[in-house]
N, C-alpha and C positions, 0 to 999 in steps of 0.2 A: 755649751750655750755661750754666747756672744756677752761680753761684758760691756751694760750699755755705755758706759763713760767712754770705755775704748772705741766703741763707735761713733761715736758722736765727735770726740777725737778727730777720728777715722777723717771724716766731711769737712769738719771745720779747717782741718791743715790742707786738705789738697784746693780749698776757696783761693787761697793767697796765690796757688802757683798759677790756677786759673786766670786770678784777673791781672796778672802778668801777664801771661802768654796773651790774652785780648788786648791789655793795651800796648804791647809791641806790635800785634798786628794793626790795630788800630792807628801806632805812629804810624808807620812804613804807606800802608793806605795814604793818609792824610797828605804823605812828604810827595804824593804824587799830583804834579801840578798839570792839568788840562786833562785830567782823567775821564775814561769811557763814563755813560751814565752806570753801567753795571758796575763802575768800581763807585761810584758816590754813594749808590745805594748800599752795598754793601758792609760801607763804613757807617751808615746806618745801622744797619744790623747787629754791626760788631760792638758799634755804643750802646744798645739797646740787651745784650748779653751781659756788657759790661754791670748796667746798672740792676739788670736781674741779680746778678752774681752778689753785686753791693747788698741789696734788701735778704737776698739769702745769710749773709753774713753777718748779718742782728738777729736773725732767727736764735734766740736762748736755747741754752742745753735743756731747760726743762720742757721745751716743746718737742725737743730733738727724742728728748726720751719719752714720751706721751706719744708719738709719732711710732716710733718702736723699729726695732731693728731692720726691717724690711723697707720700710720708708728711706731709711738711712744709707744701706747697703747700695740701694736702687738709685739714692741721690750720687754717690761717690760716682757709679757707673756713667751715669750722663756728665757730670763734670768733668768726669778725665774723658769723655769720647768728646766734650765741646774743646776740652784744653789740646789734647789729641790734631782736632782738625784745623786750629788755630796755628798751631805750630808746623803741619806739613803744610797748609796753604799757604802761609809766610816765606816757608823754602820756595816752592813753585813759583811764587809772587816774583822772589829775587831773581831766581833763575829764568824768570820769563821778562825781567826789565834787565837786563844785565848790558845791555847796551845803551843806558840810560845815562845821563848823568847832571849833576846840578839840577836833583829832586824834577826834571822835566823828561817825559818820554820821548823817546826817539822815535821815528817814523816807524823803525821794523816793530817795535815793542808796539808801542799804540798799535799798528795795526793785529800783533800779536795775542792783545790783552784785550782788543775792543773784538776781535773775530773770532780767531781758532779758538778761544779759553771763555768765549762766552757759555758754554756749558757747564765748562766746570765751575765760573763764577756763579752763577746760578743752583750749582750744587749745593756752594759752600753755604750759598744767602740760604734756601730753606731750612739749610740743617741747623747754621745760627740760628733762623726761627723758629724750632722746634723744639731746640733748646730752650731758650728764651718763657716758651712756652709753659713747660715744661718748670723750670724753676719757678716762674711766678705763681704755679701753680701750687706746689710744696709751700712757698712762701703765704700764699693764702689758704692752708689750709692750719697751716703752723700759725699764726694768725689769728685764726678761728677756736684753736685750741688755747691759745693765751686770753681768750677774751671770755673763755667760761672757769675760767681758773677761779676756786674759790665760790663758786656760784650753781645754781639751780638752773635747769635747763627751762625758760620760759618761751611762752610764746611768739616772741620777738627771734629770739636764739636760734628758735627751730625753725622761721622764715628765713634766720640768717644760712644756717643749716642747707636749706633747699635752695638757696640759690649759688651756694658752694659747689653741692651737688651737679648742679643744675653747668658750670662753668666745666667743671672735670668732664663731665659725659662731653663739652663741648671739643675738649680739648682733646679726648677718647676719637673721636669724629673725625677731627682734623688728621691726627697722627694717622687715621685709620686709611683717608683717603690718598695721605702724601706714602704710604704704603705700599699702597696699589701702582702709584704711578711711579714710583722707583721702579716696582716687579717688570714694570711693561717697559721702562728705558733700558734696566738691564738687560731687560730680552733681546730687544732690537736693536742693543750694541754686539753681546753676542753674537749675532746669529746676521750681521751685516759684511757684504760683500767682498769680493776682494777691488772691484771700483769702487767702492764708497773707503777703502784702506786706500787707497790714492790720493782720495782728497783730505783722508784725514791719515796723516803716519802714524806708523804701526804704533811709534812711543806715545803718543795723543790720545792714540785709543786704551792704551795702557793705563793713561793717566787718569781718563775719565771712568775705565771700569774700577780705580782703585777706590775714586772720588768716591762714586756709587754705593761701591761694595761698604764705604766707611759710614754712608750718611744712611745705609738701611742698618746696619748694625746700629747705629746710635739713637736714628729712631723707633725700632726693637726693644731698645734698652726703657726710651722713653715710655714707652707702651707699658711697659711692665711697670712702670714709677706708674704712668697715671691709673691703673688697676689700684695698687696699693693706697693713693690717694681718697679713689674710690670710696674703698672700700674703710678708712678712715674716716669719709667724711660721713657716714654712716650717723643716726641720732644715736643708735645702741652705742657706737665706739664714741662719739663724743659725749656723752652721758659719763660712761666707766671712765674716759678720761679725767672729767669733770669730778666724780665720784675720787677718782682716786689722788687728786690733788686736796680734797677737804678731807681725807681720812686724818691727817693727823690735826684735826682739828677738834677728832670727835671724842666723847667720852661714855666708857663704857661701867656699868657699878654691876658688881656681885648680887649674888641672893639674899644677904643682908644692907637691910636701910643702914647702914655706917660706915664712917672713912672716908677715903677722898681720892677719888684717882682721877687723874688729868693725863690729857696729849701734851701737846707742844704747846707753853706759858710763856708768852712776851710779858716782862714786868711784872709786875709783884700780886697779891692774892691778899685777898682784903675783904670782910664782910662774912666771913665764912666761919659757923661754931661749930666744930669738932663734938662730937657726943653720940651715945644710945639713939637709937631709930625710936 
């Protein structure tokens, strides 16, 4: 069994390399002056990861552990496939401006980065956003669990509760449909012509089934995070979380009325006469 400090560990040390790898791709973006609209947007996206990443990164270890190993496990997986695709589209970025210089594109590049790579720029912006989605979504449920901490589940909690719910199944939906539509791109990259390799070289087509192959993997990965979320954001699992953060609050006495036995005592003890039941 998984020692949960070690995991929580685990998440917290690979955040830092994460919000590196985004904000170097996020310089390199930026340094590019008269950029396509698909690279504007997608320095959107990539700031928008960024600032997920930041809120997952105050997530406390005690929600990390209340959350439980599965949540944990499943957060590391989309981190490193966000940090993953950050870092090879940064390569492809250089290697497709490389006739660039003094931060302004050159005519073959713009044309390069505004036409042939419009696919895979479009790759990369989903799979940021599903990321994106993805983390805020552990972030709000982590969140959810800090705020019944010490506390009774009341009728407010359990409204808060259902509309948790209610964002994960939305999130469930999304992931489900951007799913489907990878399944059908990668098809009809496979399975396209040898005139359609004409206008797109063979290394193009390469690039874009690798694009593919990495953004269903990592939206895969996502799927299974937002099951786990799910399935946390449960009232029975936020209850027992809730439960088990006031257990060492509680006090339990024997079959005899006498004596004294206490949980966890901030400060001193006063008012209390020792003696016979």
């Amino acid at each position: 069994m998984s020692d949960p400090l070690s995991v929580v560990a685990g998440v917290v040390g690979i955040i830092v390399p994460a919000l590196h790898g985004t904000r170097l791709l996020l310089d390199d973006l930026q340094k590019l002056k008269d950029a396509p609209k698909a690279v504007k947007r997608l320095v959107e996206d990539v700031h928008s990861v960024d600032t997920a990443l930041t809120l997952l990164q105050s997530v406390e270890n005690g929600e990390w552990e209340a959350l439980g190993p599965g949540v944990a496990e499943q957060s590391k997986t989309t981190i490193s496939s966000c940090t993953q695709a950050c870092d090879l589209f940064r390569t492809d970025l250089q290697r497709w401006t490389r006739h660039s210089e003094d931060k302004k594109l050159a005519w073959q590049d713009r044309a390069n980065v505004g036409f042939f790579k419009q696919g895979q720029i479009k790759a990369m912006s989903e799979q940021l956003q599903n990321c994106k989605l993805t983390i805020n979504s552990v972030v709000s449920i982590a969140t959810l669990y800090s705020s019944v901490r010490h506390s009774h589940i009341t009728e407010e909690i359990k409204k808060t509760i259902s509309t948790k719910q209610a964002e994960v199944k939305g999130a469930i939906t999304t992931t489900d449909k951007q799913l489907v539509v990878l399944e059908t791109k990668l098809e009809e990259l496979n399975l396209s012509s040898d005139d359609e390799e004409v206008a797109t070289p063979k290394e193009g087509k390469a690039e874009a089934l690798r694009q593919l192959e990495e953004e269903r993997k990592a939206v895969n990965g996502s799927r299974k995070l937002l099951d786990e979320l799910l399935s946390k954001s449960q009232e029975e699992a936020v209850a027992r979380a809730a439960g088990n953060q006031r257990c060492a609050n509680m006090m339990i006495f024997g079959d005899q009325n006498s004596g004294f036995q206490a949980g966890i005592i901030n400060g001193g003890v006063t008012g209390i006469n020792f003696g016979g039941k």
